[in-house]
C-alpha positions as CSV (number, residue, x, y, z in Angstrom):
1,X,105.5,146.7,112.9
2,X,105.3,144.6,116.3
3,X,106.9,141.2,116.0
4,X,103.8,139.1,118.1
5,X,105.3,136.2,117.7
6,X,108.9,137.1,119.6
7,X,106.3,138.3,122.9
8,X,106.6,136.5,126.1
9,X,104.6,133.4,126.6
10,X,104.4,133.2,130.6
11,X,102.9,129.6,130.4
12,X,106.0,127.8,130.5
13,X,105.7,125.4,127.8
14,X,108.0,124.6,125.1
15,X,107.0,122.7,122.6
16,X,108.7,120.4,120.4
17,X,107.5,120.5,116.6
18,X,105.8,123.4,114.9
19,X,106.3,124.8,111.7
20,X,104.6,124.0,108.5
21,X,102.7,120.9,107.0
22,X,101.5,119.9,103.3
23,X,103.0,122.5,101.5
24,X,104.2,121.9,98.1
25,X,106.8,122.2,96.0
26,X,108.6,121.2,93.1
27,X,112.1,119.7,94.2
28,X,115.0,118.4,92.1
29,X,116.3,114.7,93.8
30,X,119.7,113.9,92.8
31,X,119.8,110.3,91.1
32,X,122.2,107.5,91.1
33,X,123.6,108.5,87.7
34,X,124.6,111.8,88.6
35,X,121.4,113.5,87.4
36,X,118.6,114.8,89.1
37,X,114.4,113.9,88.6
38,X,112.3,116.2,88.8
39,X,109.5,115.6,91.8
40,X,106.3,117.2,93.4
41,X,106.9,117.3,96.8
42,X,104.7,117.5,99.6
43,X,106.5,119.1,102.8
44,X,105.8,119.2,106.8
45,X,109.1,121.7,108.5
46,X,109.3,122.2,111.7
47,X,111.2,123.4,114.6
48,X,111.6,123.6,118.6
49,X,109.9,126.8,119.8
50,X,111.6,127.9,123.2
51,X,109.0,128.5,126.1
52,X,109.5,132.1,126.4
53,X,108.4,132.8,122.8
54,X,104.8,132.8,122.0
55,X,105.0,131.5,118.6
56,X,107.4,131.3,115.9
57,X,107.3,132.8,112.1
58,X,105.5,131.0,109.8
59,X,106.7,132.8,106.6
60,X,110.7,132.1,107.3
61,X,109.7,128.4,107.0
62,X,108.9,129.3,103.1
63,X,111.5,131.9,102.6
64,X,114.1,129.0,103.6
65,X,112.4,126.1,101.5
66,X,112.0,128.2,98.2
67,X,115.4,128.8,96.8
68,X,116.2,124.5,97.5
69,X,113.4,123.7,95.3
70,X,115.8,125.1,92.5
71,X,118.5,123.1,94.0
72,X,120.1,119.2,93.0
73,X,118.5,118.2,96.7
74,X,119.7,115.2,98.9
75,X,121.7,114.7,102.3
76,X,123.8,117.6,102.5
77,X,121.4,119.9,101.0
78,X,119.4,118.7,103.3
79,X,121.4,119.5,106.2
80,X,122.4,123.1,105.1
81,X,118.5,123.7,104.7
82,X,118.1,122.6,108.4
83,X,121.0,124.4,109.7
84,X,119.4,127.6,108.1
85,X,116.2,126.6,109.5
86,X,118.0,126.6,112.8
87,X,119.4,130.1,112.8
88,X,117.0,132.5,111.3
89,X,114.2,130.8,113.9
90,X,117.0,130.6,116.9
91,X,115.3,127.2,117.5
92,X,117.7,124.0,119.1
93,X,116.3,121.4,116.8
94,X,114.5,121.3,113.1
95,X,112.7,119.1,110.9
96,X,112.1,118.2,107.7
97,X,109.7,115.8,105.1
98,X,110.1,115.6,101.9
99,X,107.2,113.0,100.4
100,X,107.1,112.8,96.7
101,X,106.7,110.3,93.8
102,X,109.7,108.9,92.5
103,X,110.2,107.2,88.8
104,X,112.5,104.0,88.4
105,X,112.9,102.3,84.6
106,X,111.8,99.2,84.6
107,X,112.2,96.8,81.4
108,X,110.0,93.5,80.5
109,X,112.0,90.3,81.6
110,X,111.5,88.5,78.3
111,X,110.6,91.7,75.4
112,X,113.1,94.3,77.3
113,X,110.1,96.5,77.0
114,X,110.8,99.9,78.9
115,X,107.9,101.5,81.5
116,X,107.7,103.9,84.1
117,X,107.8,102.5,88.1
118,X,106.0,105.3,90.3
119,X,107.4,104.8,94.0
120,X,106.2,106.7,97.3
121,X,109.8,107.9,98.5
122,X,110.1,110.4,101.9
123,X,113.3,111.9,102.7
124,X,113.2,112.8,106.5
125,X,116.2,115.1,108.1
126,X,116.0,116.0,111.8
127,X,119.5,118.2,113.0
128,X,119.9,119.2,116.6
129,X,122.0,122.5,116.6
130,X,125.6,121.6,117.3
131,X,125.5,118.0,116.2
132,X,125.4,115.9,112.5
133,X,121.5,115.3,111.0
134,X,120.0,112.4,110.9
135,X,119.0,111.4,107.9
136,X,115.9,108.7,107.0
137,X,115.3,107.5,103.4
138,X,111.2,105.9,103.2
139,X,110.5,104.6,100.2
140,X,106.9,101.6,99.2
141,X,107.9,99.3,97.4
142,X,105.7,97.1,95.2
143,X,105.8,93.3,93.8
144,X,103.7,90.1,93.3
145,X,103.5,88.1,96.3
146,X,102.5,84.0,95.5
147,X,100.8,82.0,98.4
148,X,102.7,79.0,99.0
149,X,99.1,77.2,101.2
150,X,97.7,77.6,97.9
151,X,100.4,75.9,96.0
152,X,100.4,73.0,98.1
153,X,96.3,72.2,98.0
154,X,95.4,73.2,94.7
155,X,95.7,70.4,91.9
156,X,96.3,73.3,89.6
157,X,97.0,77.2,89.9
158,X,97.6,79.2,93.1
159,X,96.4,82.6,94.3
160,X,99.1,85.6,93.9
161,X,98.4,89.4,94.9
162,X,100.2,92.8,94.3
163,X,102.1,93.5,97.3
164,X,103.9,96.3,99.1
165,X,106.8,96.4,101.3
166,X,107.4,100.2,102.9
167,X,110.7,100.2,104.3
168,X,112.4,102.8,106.5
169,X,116.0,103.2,106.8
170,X,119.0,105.0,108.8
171,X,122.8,104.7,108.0
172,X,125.4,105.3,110.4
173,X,126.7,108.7,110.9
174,X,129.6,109.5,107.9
175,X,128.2,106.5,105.8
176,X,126.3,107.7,102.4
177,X,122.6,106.2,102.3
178,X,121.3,103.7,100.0
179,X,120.0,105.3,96.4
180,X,116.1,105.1,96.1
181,X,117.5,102.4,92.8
182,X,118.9,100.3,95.1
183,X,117.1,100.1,97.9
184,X,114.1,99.4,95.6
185,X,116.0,96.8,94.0
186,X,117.2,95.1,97.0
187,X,113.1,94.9,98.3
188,X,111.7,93.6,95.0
189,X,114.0,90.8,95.6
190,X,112.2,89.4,98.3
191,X,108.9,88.9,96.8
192,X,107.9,86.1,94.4
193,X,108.2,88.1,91.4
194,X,109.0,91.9,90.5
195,X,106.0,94.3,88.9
196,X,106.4,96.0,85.7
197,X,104.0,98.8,84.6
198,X,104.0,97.0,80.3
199,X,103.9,93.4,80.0
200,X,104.1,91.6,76.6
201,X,102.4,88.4,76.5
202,X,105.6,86.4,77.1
203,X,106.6,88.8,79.6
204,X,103.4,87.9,81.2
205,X,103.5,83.9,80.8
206,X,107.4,84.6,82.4
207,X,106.0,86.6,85.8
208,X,103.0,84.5,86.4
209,X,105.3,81.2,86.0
210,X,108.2,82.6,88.4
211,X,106.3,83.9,90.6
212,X,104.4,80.3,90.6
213,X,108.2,79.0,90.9
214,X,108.9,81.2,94.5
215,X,105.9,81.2,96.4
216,X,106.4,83.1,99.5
217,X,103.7,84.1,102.7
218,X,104.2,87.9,103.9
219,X,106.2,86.4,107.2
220,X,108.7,85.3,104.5
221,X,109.2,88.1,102.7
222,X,109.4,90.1,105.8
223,X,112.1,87.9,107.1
224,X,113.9,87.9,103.7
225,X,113.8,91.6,103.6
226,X,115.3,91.6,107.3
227,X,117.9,89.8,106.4
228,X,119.1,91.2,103.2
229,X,118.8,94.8,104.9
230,X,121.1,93.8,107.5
231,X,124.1,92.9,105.0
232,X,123.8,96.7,103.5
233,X,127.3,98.4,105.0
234,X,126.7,101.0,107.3
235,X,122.8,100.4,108.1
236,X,121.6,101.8,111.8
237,X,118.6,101.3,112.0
238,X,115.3,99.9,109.4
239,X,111.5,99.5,110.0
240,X,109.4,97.3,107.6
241,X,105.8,97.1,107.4
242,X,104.9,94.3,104.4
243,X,101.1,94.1,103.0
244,X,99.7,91.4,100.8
245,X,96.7,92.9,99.1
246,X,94.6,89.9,99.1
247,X,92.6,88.4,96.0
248,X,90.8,85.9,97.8
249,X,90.1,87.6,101.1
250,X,88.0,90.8,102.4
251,X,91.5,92.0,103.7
252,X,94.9,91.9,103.4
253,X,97.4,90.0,104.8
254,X,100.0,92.4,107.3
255,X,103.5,91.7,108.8
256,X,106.2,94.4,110.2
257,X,109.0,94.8,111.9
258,X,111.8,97.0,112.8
259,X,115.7,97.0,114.5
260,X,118.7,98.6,115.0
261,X,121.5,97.5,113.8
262,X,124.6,96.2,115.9
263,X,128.0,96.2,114.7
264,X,131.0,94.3,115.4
């Protein structure tokens, strides 16, 4: 049968991304303790199309993705699926998004309860042919936020709100990336007080009175968050974008920032 796709386009265009976008798949991430989890992923892969070719072939882009979803999956797997991406569709550069669901334990601070943390995690690789991927972990991290205004003029009580931090980071090239754990650990940190899915009643009086204890607005836990992401070894690069869902505002209160990294 004739190959359309490998005719000659005469408009002189190349273009930069095309491929494949919200497929889905089940995928197996590795985990910090050696195992793996289980995820539904949902997928955009892409590559460079050439300007001599008039389009490039959809079905490889599912032939290359299917055997990995069987696969333990992180960096290097990662980068082997890109380098295959990069041969059988003689492109110069791929890409790849992974966006699934991720599940953390999390235990009561007072009962030692155990729940179930869902977290929005993306694993990004992009690999130019000849040279190392780049690799960007993504994951939203949420936590109870306490306003420190409302501290300071009430007589009694202050307003809190469920917060998010989504945080982007790159390491530099030979340096192992943060675990999803750790990194939403290390984010948690920042806010007034950490979320858990079950609370106990004491568990309950223990967040409501810490959080009243470390009232922060969204600028601090931004800044916090800078500043603890610049101590992690080996970071490049990091983009934060911090939310307070307000309780007693029409809309939410928004700070973000991002940087690279410069080392001594």
């Amino acid at each position: 049968m004739r190959d359309v796709q490998n005719q000659t386009d005469a408009r002189g265009i190349a273009i930069q991304r095309v491929g494949i976008k919200d497929a889905h798949l089940p995928f197996l991430i590795k985990t910090k303790d050696g195992g793996f989890q289980q995820v539904l992923a949902r997928i955009r892969f892409t590559v460079s199309l050439p300007m001599e070719y008039k389009g490039t072939h959809m079905s490889r882009f599912l032939e290359i993705l299917m055997p990995w979803s069987t696969k333990p999956l992180a960096e290097p797997e990662m980068e082997a699926m890109l380098e295959e991406a990069l041969e059988r569709l003689d492109a110069q550069s791929a890409e790849v998004e992974l966006a699934f669901k991720y599940f953390i334990d999390k235990y009561a601070p007072v009962s030692g309860r155990r729940s179930i943390l869902d977290l929005d995690c993306r694993f990004k690789g992009t690999k130019r042919r000849g040279e190392a991927m780049g690799f960007e972990l993504g994951v939203d991290v949420p936590f109870t936020s306490l306003c420190p205004c409302s501290k300071e003029i009430s007589a009694y009580g202050a307003h809190n709100q469920r917060s998010v931090c989504r945080v982007e980071v790159r390491f530099q090239p030979g340096e192992e990336c943060i675990f999803i754990e750790d990194l939403a650990k290390l984010v948690e940190a920042q806010g007034s007080s950490p979320i858990y899915p079950l609370l106990k009643r004491e568990d309950e009086k223990y967040v409501t009175e810490a959080a009243y204890e470390n009232p922060k607005f969204v600028e601090d836990i931004l800044r916090d968050t800078v500043l603890a992401l610049r101590k992690l070894p080996g970071i490049a690069w990091f983009s934060l974008a911090c939310e307070n869902y307000e309780s007693i505002h029409n809309h939410n209160a928004f700070a973000a920032h991002e940087e690279y990294v410069a080392r001594p």
